[in-house]
C-alpha positions in Angstrom: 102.5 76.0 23.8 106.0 77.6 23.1 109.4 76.9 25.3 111.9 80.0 24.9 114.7 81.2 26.6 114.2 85.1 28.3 116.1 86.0 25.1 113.8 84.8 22.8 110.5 85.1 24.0 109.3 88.2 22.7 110.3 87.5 19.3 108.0 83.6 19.9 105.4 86.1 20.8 105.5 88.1 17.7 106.5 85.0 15.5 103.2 83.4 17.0 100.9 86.3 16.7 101.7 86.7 13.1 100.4 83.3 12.6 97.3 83.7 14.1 98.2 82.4 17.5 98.5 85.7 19.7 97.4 84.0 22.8 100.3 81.3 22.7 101.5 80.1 26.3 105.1 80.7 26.5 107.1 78.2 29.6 110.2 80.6 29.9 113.6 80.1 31.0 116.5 82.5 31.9 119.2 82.7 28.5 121.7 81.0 28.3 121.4 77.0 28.5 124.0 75.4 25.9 126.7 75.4 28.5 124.4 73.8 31.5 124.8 70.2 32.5 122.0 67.9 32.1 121.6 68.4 35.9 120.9 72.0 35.5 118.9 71.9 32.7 116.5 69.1 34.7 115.7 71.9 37.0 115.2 74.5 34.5 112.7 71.8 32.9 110.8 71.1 36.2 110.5 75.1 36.9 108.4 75.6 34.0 106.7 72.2 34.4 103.7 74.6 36.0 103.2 76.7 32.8 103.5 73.8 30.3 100.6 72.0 32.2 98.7 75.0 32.2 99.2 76.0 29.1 98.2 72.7 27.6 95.2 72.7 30.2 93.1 76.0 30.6 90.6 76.6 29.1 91.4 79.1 25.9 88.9 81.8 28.0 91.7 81.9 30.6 94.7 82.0 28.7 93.5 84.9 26.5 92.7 87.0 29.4 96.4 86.1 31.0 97.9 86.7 27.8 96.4 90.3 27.4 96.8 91.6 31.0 101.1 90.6 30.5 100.5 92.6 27.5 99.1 95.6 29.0 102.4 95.6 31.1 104.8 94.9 28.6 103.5 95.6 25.6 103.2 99.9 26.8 103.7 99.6 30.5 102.5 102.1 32.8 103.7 105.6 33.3 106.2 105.0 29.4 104.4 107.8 27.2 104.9 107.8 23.3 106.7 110.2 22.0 104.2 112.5 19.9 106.3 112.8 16.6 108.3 110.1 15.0 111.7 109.9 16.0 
Protein backbone atom coordinates (compact mmCIF):
# COMPACT_ATOMS: atom_id res chain seq x y z
CA UNK A 1 0.00 0.00 0.00
CA UNK A 2 1.52 3.33 -1.27
CA UNK A 3 0.02 7.10 -0.70
CA UNK A 4 1.33 9.49 -3.47
CA UNK A 5 0.39 12.70 -4.81
CA UNK A 6 -0.74 12.67 -8.91
CA UNK A 7 2.80 13.85 -9.20
CA UNK A 8 4.42 11.19 -7.80
CA UNK A 9 2.64 8.16 -8.50
CA UNK A 10 4.20 6.81 -11.47
CA UNK A 11 7.58 7.08 -10.23
CA UNK A 12 5.90 4.86 -6.61
CA UNK A 13 4.91 2.58 -9.37
CA UNK A 14 8.27 2.13 -10.93
CA UNK A 15 10.18 2.54 -7.54
CA UNK A 16 7.82 -0.39 -6.31
CA UNK A 17 8.10 -2.64 -9.32
CA UNK A 18 11.79 -2.58 -9.20
CA UNK A 19 11.53 -4.02 -5.80
CA UNK A 20 9.56 -6.74 -6.64
CA UNK A 21 6.22 -5.26 -5.75
CA UNK A 22 4.62 -4.43 -9.26
CA UNK A 23 1.17 -4.98 -8.08
CA UNK A 24 1.44 -2.18 -5.20
CA UNK A 25 -2.06 -0.39 -4.47
CA UNK A 26 -1.41 3.21 -4.90
CA UNK A 27 -4.38 5.73 -2.73
CA UNK A 28 -3.80 8.90 -4.96
CA UNK A 29 -4.28 12.44 -4.33
CA UNK A 30 -4.22 15.52 -6.67
CA UNK A 31 -0.41 17.46 -6.21
CA UNK A 32 0.05 19.87 -4.37
CA UNK A 33 -0.81 19.46 -0.44
CA UNK A 34 1.97 21.43 1.63
CA UNK A 35 -0.02 24.53 1.48
CA UNK A 36 -3.64 22.91 2.46
CA UNK A 37 -5.07 23.35 5.88
CA UNK A 38 -5.55 20.47 8.05
CA UNK A 39 -9.29 20.79 7.06
CA UNK A 40 -8.42 20.18 3.43
CA UNK A 41 -6.17 17.68 3.86
CA UNK A 42 -8.92 15.58 6.13
CA UNK A 43 -10.91 15.41 2.99
CA UNK A 44 -8.18 14.45 0.81
CA UNK A 45 -7.48 11.63 3.51
CA UNK A 46 -11.16 10.37 3.67
CA UNK A 47 -11.35 10.34 -0.41
CA UNK A 48 -8.89 7.75 -0.63
CA UNK A 49 -10.06 6.00 2.52
CA UNK A 50 -11.82 3.51 -0.29
CA UNK A 51 -8.53 2.48 -1.87
CA UNK A 52 -6.51 2.12 1.30
CA UNK A 53 -9.14 -0.34 2.61
CA UNK A 54 -8.99 -2.12 -0.47
CA UNK A 55 -5.75 -2.24 -0.95
CA UNK A 56 -5.04 -3.58 2.47
CA UNK A 57 -8.10 -6.01 1.90
CA UNK A 58 -8.44 -7.85 -1.58
CA UNK A 59 -7.31 -10.65 -2.12
CA UNK A 60 -3.70 -10.37 -4.12
CA UNK A 61 -5.79 -12.30 -7.23
CA UNK A 62 -7.81 -9.02 -7.51
CA UNK A 63 -5.35 -6.54 -7.10
CA UNK A 64 -3.05 -7.96 -9.71
CA UNK A 65 -5.67 -8.15 -12.26
CA UNK A 66 -6.67 -4.27 -11.35
CA UNK A 67 -3.22 -3.40 -11.43
CA UNK A 68 -2.52 -4.83 -15.02
CA UNK A 69 -5.74 -3.68 -16.75
CA UNK A 70 -4.65 0.42 -15.52
CA UNK A 71 -1.56 -0.68 -17.09
CA UNK A 72 -2.79 -1.62 -20.27
CA UNK A 73 -4.17 1.98 -20.42
CA UNK A 74 -1.44 3.81 -19.23
CA UNK A 75 1.35 1.98 -19.62
CA UNK A 76 0.74 2.11 -24.04
CA UNK A 77 -2.77 3.28 -24.19
CA UNK A 78 -4.87 2.68 -27.02
CA UNK A 79 -4.58 4.06 -30.56
CA UNK A 80 -0.40 5.68 -29.23
CA UNK A 81 1.79 3.57 -31.80
CA UNK A 82 5.70 3.30 -31.17
CA UNK A 83 7.64 4.97 -33.26
CA UNK A 84 9.55 2.16 -35.40
CA UNK A 85 13.18 3.60 -35.13
CA UNK A 86 14.67 5.15 -32.12
CA UNK A 87 14.39 8.63 -31.83
Amino acid sequence: MMISTDTFTNFGRRQASLKKLPYVVIAETPNPIRQLDEGTLRQRAKGMLDTIIWGLTAPAEAIQKHNQELASKTVRPAGIVRASHPV
